[in-house]
KOLVOVO-645007 format. One record per residue (C-alpha): residue number from 1; residue in one letter; x, y, z. Coordinates in steps of 0.5 Angstrom, whole numbers, plus 2048, in hexadecimal, padded with zeros to 3 digits. Layout:
<pts>
<pt NUM; "A"; <X; Y; Z>>
...
</pts>
This chain:
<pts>
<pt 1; "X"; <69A; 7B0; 83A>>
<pt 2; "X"; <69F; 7AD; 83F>>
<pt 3; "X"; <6A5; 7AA; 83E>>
<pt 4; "X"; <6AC; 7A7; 841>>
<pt 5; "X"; <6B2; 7A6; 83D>>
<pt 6; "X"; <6B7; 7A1; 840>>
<pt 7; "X"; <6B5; 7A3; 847>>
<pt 8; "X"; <6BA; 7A2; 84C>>
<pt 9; "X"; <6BB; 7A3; 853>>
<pt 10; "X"; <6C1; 7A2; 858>>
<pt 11; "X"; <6C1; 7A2; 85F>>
<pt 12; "X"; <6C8; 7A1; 860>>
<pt 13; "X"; <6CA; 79A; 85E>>
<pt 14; "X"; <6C2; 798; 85E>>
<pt 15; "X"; <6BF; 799; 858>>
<pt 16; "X"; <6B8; 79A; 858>>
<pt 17; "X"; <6B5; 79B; 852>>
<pt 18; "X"; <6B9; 798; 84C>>
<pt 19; "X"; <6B8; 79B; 845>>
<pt 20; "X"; <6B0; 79B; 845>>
<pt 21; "X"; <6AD; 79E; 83E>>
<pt 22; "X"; <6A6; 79F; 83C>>
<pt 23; "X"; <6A1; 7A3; 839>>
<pt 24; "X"; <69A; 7A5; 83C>>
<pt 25; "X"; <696; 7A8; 837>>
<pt 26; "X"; <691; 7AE; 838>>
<pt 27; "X"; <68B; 7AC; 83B>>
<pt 28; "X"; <68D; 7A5; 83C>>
<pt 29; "X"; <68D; 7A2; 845>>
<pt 30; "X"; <693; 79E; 845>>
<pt 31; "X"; <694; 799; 84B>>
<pt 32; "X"; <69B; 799; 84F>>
<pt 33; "X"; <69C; 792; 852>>
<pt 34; "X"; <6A1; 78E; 855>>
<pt 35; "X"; <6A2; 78C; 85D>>
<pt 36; "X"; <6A5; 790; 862>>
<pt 37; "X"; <6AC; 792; 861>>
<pt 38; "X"; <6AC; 791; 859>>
<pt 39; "X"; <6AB; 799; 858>>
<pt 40; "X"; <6A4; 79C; 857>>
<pt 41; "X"; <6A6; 7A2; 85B>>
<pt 42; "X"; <6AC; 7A3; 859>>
<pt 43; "X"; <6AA; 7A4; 852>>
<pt 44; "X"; <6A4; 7A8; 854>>
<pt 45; "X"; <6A9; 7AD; 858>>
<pt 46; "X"; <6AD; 7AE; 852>>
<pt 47; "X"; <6A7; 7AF; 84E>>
<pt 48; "X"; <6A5; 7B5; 852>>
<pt 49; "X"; <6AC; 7B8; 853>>
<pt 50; "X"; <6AC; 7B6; 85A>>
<pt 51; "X"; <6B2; 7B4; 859>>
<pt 52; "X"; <6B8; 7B3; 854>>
<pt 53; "X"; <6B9; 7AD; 850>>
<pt 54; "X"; <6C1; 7A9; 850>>
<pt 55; "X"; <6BF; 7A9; 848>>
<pt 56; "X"; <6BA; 7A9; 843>>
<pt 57; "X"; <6B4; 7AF; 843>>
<pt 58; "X"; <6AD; 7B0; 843>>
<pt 59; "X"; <6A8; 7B5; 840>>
<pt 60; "X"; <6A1; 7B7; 842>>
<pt 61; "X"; <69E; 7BA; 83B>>
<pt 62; "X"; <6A3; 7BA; 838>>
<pt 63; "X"; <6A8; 7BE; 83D>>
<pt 64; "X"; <6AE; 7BB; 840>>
<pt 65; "X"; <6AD; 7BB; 847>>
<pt 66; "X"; <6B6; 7BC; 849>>
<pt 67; "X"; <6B5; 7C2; 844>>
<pt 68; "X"; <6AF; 7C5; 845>>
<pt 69; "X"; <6AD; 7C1; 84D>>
<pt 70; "X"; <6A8; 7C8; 84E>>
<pt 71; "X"; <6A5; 7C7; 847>>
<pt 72; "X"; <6A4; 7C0; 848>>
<pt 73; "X"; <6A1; 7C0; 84F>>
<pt 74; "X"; <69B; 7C5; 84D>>
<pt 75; "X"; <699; 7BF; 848>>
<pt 76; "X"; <698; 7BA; 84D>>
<pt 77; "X"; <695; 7B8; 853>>
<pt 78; "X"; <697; 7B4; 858>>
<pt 79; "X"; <694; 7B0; 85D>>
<pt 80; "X"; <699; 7AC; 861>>
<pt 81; "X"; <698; 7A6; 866>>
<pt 82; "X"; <699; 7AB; 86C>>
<pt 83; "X"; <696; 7B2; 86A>>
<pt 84; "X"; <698; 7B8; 86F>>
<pt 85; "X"; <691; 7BA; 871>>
<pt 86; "X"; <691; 7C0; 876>>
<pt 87; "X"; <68B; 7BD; 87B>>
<pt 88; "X"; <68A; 7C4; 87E>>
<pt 89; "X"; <688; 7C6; 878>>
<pt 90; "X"; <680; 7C6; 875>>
<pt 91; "X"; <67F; 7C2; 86E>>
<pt 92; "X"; <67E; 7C8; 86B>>
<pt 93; "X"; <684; 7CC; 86E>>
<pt 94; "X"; <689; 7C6; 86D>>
<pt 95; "X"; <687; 7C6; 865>>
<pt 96; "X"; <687; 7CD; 864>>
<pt 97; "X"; <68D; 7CE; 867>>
<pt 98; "X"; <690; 7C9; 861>>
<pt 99; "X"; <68C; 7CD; 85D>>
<pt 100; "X"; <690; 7D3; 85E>>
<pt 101; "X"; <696; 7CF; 85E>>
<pt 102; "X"; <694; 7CD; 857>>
<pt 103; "X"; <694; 7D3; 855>>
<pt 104; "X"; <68C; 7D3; 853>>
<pt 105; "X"; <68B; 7DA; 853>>
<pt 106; "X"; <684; 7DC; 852>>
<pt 107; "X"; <682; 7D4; 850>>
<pt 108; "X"; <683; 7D2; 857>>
<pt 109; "X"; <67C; 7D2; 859>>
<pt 110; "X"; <67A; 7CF; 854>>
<pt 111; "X"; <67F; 7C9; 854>>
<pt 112; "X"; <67D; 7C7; 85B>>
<pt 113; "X"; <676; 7C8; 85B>>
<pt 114; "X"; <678; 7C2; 854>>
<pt 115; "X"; <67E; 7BE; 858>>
<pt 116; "X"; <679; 7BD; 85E>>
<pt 117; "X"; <673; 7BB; 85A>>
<pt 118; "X"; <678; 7B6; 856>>
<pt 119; "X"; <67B; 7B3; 85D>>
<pt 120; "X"; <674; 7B3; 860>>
<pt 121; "X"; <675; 7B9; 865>>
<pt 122; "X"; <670; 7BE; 865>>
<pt 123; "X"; <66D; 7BC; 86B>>
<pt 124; "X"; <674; 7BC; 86F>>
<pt 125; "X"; <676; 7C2; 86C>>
<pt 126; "X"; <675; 7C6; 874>>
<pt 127; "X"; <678; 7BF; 877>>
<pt 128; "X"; <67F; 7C0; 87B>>
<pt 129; "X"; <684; 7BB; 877>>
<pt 130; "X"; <686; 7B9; 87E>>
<pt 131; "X"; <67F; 7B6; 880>>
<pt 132; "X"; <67E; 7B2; 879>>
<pt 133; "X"; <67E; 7AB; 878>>
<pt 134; "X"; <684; 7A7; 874>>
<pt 135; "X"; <680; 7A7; 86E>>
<pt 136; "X"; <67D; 7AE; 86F>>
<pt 137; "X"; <686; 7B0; 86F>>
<pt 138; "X"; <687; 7AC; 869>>
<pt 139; "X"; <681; 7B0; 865>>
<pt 140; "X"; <685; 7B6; 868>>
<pt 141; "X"; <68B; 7B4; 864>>
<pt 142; "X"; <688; 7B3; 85D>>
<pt 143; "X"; <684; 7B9; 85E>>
<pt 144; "X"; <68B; 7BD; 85F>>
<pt 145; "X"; <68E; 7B9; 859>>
<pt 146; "X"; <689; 7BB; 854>>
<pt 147; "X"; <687; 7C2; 856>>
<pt 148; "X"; <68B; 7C5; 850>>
<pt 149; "X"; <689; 7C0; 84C>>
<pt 150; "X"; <690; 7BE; 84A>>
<pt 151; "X"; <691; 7B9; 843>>
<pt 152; "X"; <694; 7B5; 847>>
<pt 153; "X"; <693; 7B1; 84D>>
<pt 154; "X"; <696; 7AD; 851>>
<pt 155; "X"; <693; 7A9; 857>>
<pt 156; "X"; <698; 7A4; 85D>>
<pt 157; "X"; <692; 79F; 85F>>
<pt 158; "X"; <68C; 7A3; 85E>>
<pt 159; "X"; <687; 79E; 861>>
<pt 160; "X"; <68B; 79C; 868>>
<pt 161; "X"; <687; 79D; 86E>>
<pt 162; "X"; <680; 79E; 86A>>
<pt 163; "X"; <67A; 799; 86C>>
<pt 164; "X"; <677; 796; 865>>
<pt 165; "X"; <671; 79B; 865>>
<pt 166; "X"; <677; 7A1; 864>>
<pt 167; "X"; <67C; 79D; 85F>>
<pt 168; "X"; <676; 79C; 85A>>
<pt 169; "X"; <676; 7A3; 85B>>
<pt 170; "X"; <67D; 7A5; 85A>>
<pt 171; "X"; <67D; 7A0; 854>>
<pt 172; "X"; <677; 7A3; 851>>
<pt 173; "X"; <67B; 7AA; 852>>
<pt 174; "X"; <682; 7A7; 84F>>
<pt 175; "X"; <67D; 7A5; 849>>
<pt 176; "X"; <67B; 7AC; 848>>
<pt 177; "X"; <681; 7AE; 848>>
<pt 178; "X"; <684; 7AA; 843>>
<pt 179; "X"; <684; 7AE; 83C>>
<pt 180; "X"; <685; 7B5; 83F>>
<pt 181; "X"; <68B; 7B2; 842>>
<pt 182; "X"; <690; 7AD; 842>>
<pt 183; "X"; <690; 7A9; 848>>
<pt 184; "X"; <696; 7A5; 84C>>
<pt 185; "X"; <693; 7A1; 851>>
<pt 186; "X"; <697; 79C; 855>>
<pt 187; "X"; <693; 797; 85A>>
<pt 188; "X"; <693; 791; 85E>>
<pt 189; "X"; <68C; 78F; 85D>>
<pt 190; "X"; <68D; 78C; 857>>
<pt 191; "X"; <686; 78B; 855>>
<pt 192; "X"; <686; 793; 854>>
<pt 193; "X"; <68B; 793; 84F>>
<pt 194; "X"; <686; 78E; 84A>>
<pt 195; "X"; <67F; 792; 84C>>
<pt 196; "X"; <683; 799; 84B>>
<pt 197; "X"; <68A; 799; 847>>
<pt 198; "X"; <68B; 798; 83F>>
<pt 199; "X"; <692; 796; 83F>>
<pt 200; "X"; <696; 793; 845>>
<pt 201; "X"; <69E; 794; 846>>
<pt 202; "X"; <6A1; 78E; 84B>>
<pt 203; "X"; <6A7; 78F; 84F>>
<pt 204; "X"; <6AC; 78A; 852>>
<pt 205; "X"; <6B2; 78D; 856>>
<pt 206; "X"; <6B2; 794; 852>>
<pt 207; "X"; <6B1; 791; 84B>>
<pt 208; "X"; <6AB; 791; 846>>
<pt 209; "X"; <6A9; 78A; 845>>
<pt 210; "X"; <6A3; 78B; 841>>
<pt 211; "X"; <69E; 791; 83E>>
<pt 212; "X"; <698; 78D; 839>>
<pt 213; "X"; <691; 78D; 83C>>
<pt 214; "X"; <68F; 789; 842>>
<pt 215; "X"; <68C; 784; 83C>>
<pt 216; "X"; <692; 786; 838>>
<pt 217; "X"; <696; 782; 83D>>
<pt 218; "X"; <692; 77D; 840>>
<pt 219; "X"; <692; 77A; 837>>
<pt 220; "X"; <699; 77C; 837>>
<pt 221; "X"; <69A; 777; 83E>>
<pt 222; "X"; <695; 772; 83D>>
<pt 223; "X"; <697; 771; 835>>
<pt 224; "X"; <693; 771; 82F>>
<pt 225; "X"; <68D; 76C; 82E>>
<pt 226; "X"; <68B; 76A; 836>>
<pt 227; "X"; <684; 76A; 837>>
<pt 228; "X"; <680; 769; 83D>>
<pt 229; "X"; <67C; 763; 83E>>
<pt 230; "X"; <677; 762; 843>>
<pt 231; "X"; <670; 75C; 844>>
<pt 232; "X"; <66D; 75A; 848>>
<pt 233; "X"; <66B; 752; 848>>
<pt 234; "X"; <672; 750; 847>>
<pt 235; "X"; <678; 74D; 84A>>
<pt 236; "X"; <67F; 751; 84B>>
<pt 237; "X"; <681; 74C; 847>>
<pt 238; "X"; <67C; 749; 843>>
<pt 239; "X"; <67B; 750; 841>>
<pt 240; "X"; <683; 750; 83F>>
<pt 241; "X"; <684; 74A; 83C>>
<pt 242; "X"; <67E; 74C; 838>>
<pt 243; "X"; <682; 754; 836>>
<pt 244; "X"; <688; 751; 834>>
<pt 245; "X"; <686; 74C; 831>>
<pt 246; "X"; <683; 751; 82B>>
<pt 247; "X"; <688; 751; 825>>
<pt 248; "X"; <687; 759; 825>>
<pt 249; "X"; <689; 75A; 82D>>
<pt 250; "X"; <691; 75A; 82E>>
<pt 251; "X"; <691; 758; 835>>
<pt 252; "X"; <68E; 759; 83B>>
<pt 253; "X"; <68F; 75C; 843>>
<pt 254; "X"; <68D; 759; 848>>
<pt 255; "X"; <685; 759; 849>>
<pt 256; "X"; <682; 75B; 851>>
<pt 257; "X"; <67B; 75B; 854>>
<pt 258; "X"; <678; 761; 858>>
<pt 259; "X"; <670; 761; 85A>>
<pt 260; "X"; <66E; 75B; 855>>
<pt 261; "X"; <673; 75E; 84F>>
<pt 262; "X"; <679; 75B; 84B>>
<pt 263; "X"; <67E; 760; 847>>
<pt 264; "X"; <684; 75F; 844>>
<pt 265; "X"; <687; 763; 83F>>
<pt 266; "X"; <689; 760; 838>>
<pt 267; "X"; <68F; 762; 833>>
<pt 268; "X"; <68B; 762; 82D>>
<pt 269; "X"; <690; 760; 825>>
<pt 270; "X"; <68A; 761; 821>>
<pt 271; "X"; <685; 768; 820>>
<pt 272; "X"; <67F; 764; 821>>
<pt 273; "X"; <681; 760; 827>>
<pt 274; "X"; <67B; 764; 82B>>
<pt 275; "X"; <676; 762; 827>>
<pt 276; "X"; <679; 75A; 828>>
<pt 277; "X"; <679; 75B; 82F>>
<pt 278; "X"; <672; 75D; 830>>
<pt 279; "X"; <66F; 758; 82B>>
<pt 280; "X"; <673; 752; 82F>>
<pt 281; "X"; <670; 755; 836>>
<pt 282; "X"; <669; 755; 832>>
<pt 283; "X"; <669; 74E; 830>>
<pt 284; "X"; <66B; 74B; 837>>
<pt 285; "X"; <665; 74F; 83A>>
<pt 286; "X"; <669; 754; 83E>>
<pt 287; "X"; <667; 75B; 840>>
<pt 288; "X"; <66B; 760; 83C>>
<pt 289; "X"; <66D; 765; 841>>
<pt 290; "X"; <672; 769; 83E>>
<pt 291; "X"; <677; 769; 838>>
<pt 292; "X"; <67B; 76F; 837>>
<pt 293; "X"; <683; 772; 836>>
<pt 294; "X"; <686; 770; 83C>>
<pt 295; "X"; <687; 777; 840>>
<pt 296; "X"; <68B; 777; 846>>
<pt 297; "X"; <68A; 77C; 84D>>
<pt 298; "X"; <68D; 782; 84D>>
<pt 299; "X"; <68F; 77F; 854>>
<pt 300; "X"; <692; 779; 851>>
<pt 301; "X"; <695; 77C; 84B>>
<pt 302; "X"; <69A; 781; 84F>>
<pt 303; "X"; <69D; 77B; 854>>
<pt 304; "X"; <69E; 777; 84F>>
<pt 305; "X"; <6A2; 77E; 84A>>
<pt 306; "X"; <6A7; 780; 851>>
<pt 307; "X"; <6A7; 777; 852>>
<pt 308; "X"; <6AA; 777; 84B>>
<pt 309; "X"; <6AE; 77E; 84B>>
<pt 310; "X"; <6A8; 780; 846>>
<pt 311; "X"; <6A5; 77D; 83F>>
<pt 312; "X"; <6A7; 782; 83B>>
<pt 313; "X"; <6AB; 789; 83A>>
<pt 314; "X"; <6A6; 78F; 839>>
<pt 315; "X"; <6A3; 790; 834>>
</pts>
């Protein structure tokens, strides 16, 4: 388990973070969003004990991390946007020496052979870091984080500087993870967050302005009742006449065109306002393409939180 309570941290009249709380349950892969300034490395850094909070407290597994920050650091493992690597090291060498400063013992050898197959590094095991690619660097650092499988794992950006081949590697791996420990991912491809996180915490100037699901907060902005409407063999404006002109159907939004296809969304007043509007489209002799809740891309639902300072308070 992960939580902050009241988090806050001041660089001196700055305040970067502003009494942030949530909870991470075991097992769960929460996704860290917010833009640049908003205070997504800030929380991670006082998440791992790197530095103090101005207010507020954290625990990893239960352990405060002002009380007991040595407790605390054996039960994460940290990727963050920059990782130290020695380039003069091998693969092996470098994680071994992690190892040893994890204090592994007699497990070490069995740890790196695992963290490396996990990371996708067993072929590079004799390779000089120095002479790795971007993503081969990328992999090193989360084979480091997760050497002595920690309950908690923190991850800064870990797709960035990937090809696509390597970030549904790495997804996949995160995926894995998930049930043997609770992740905190923070990213700025925001498809990530959909195809990899349960839950999304959203920053904006040091405070949390949302944590639900990404479907939880598309339903929350978009509102109850919205449905998606989509035909073929009708006009934008025959086809909204027609919706809402319907008795069920509240109002409508303005219909567009893409590649032959009209779609607008409807507010529907009545429960069987669905099944209307299919019926209406089928006597006029247009192709039905789609009728489904209105869900609004991760990308648009996070420009349009920070635009209106947020859709809702956490959870």
């Amino acid at each position: 388990m992960l939580e902050a309570s009241g988090l806050t941290k001041d660089y001196g009249p700055n305040r970067a973070v502003d009494g942030v709380t949530f909870t991470i349950d075991t097992g769960d892969v929460v996704g860290l969003l917010g833009p640049n300034g908003s205070g997504k490395t800030t929380i991670m850094r006082m998440l791992t004990g790197f530095f103090g909070p101005t207010a507020g407290h954290c625990r990893v597994d239960g352990i405060d991390v002002s009380e007991d920050p040595v407790g605390a650091r054996r039960r994460i493992g940290y990727l963050p946007e920059r990782v130290s690597l020695y380039p003069d090291f091998s693969v092996r060498a470098y994680l071994t020496f992690v190892g040893r400063m994890r204090e592994l013992g007699k497990r070490l050898p069995a740890h790196l052979d695992e963290s490396m197959e996990a990371a996708g590094l067993t072929h590079m095991a004799d390779r000089q870091i120095g002479k790795l690619s971007l993503g081969y660097r990328q992999r090193v650092g989360l084979a480091q984080a997760i050497i002595h499988q920690p309950a908690v794992l923190i991850l800064d950006e870990p797709t960035a500087g990937l090809d696509p081949r390597q970030i549904v590697e790495i997804r996949a791996l995160i995926r894995e993870l998930a049930g043997r420990a609770t992740v905190l991912m923070s990213t700025h491809i925001l498809p990530e967050v959909s195809l990899t996180c349960r839950r999304v915490l959203i920053l904006d100037h040091g405070r949390l302005i949302a944590d639900d699901t990404a479907e939880g907060l598309s339903a929350r902005t978009r509102g109850q009742g919205q449905t998606l409407v989509r035909v073929v063999g009708a006009g934008p404006d025959q086809l909204t006449d027609l919706v809402g002109g319907l008795e069920e159907v509240v109002s409508v939004e303005e219909a567009s065109v893409e590649a032959g296809v009209v779609s607008l969304i409807a507010v529907a007043g009545h429960e069987n306002a669905g099944g209307r509007i299919a019926l209406a489209v089928a006597e006029r002799g247009w192709r039905l393409i789609e009728i489904s809740p209105a869900v609004m891309s991760l990308e648009d639902l996070f420009v349009e939180m920070l635009e209106k300072g947020g859709a809702g308070e956490s959870r």
